[in-house]
N, C-alpha and C positions, 0 to 999 in steps of 0.2 A: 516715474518709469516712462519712457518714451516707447512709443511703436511706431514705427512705418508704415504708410502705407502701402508696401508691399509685404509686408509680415500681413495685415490685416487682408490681402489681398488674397496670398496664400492661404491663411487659416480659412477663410469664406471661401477659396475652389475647393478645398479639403472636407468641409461638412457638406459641400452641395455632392462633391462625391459621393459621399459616406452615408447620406439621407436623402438623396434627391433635392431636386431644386424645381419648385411646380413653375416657375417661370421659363424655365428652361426647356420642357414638354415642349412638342409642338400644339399648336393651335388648337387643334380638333379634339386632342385629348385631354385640352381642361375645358374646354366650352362643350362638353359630352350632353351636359344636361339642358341645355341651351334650348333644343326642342321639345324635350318633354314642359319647360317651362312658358313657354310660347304654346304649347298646345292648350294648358292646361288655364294661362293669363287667356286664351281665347274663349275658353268653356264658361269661364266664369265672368267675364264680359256676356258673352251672350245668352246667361243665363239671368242677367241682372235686365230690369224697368231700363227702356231709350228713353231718355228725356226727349219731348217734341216741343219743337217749338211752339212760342203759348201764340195761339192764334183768337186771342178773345180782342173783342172791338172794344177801341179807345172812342173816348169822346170828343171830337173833332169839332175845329171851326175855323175860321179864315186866319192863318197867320200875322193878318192888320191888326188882330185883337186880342187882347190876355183874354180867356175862358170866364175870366169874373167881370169884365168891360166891355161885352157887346151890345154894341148899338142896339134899337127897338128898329131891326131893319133884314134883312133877306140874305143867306148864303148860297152858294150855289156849288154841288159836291158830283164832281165825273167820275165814273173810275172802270175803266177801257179791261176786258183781259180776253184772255182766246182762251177756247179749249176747245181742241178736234173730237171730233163726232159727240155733241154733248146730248145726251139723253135728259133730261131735268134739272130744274133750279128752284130754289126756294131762299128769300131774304128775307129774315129777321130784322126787324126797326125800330129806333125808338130815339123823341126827339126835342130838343126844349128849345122851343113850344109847339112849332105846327109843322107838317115837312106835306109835302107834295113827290110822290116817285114817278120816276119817268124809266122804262127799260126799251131798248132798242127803239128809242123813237117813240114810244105809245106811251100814257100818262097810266098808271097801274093802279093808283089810289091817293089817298091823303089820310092825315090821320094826327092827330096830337097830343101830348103830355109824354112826357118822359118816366113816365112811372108805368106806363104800357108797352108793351112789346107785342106789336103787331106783325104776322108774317103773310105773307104772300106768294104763290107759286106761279111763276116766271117759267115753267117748260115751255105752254102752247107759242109765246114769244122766242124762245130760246132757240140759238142757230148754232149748227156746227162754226168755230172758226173766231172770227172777233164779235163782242156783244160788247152793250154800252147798260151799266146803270149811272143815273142823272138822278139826283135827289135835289130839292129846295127845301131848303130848312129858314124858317120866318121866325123870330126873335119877337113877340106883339107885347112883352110886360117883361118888366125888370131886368137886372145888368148880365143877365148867364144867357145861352143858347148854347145850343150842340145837339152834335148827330152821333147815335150809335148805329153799325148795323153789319150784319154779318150773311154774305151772299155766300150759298153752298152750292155749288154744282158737282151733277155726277154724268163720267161720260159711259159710252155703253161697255167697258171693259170696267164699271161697276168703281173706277177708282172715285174720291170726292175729292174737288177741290173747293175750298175759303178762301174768299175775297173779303176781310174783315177792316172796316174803317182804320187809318191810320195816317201817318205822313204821309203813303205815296198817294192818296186821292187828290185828286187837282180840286183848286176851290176861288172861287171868286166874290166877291161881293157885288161884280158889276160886269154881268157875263154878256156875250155877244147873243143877237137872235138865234133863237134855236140852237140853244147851248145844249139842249137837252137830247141831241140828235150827231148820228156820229161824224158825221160831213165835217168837223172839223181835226177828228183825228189821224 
């Protein structure tokens, strides 16, 4: 049996008559429910846990060194950030083997082993606008060293921001004088 495609053409305008055709609708009348599903994929987005980004401190060293191959010798770690009108700061540390902190130019403390987590409050230091923490981290036994550390600040609109060890901290193994000071950012 042969058909044409205009026999088949006909038969198909003939049932979209006879039943409707939902393509055929305009627009508005089949995407009806359109909002109510957008409202509702909204409610239940924002009734669901935001993922935040994981802000925990990596343990950090000079890129000249695999993590397991560092020299019995000294790194040197900046890490620059602003935040207007800051009300208080406090960094958490911790460092294998010996680290030495320096914030805004002034040496804050020292402290060693990596199995302690020493913290420290950086407000009386702390300025509206750019701050500098400077850490020295000293390598004095075996092939590992690193810095972990995590700087909190909060400004007076009570927001906090983390400044947590990572790739973007500058690091040297053979810094200029007075690396530890912002004159050179």
């Amino acid at each position: 049996m042969r058909i044409r495609l205009t026999e088949l053409t006909v038969a198909g305008n003939a049932a979209r008559e006879k039943y409707g055709d939902p393509f055929m609708k305009p627009l508005a009348k089949r995407l009806w429910w359109l909002p109510l599903a957008s409202a509702t994929m909204a409610r239940l987005l924002l009734s669901c846990p935001i993922a935040v980004a994981d802000d925990s401190p990596q343990w950090i060293w000079s890129p000249d060194h695999a993590m397991q191959e560092v020299p019995e010798a000294s790194c040197h770690f900046r890490k620059a950030f602003t935040v207007p009108r800051a009300q208080s700061a406090e960094i958490a540390i911790s460092a294998d083997d010996e680290y030495a902190l320096y914030f805004n130019g002034r040496r804050i403390g020292t402290g060693q082993g990596a199995e302690t987590l020493q913290k420290y409050d950086l407000s009386k230091l702390l300025r509206g606008g750019r701050n500098l923490v400077a850490i020295e981290v000293t390598n004095t036994e075996g092939s590992t060293g690193a810095l972990a550390a995590r700087l909190t600040v909060t400004d007076d609109s009570d927001r906090t921001h983390t400044f947590s060890t990572d790739d973007s901290w500058l690091t040297k193994t053979k810094p200029l004088p007075f690396w530890f000071a912002a004159i050179y950012n």
